[in-house]
C-alpha positions in Angstrom: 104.6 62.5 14.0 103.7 59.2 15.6 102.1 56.4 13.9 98.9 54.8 15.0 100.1 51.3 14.4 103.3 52.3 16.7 101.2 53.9 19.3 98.6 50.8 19.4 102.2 48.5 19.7 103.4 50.8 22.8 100.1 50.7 24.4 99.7 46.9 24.3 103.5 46.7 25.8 101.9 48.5 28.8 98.7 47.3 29.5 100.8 43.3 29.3 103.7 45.7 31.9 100.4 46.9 34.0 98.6 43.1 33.8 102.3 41.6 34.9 102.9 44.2 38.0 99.1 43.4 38.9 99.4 39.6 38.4 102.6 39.8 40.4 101.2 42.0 43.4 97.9 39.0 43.9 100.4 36.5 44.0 102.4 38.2 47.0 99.5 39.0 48.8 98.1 35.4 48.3 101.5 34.0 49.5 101.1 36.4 52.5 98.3 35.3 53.3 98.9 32.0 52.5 102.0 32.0 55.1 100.3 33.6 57.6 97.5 30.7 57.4 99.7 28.1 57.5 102.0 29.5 60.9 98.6 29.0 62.7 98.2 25.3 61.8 99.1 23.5 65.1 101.6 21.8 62.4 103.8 25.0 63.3 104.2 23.7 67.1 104.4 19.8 66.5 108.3 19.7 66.4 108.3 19.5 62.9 111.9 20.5 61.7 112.0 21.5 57.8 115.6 21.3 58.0 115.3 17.9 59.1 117.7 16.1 55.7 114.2 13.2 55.6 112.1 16.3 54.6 114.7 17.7 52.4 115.1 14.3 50.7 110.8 13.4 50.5 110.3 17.0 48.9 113.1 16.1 46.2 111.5 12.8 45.8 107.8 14.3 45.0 109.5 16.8 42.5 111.6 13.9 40.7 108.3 12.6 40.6 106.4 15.1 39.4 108.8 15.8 36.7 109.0 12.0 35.6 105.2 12.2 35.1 105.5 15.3 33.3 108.3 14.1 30.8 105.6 10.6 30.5 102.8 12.9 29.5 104.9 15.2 27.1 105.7 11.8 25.4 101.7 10.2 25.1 101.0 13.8 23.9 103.5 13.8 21.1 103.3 10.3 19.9 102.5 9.9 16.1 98.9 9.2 15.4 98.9 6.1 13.4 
């Protein structure tokens, strides 16, 4: 016969399954419509070139960047109090 404990454990595992697939689906549509916002900026049809290697190299700098400052905060947060 099946426990109650081991029944409340399985139903847990699927409502977090259910609550990830859900979580999941928003973000998609949200990027969808996301995309499809941005592809009617008149940024689209200025003769901007994402594969242009100055792009490529100023979104590696802002994400060195961000990670520098994230390493920086990680170290105020964990200093000893004295």
């Amino acid at each position: 016969m099946v426990s109650s404990e081991g029944l409340k454990t399985w139903f847990d595992y699927q409502l977090l399954f259910v609550g990830i697939a859900i979580a999941f689906m928003v973000v998609i549509v949200a990027w969808s419509r996301l995309v499809t916002y941005l592809g009617t900026l008149p940024l689209a049809d200025s003769g901007f070139d994402p594969a242009d290697p100055t792009f490529a190299l100023a979104v590696t700098g802002g994400g060195i960047l961000v990670i520098f400052l994230l390493v920086v905060l990680v170290g105020l947060l964990n200093r000893e109090r004295q």
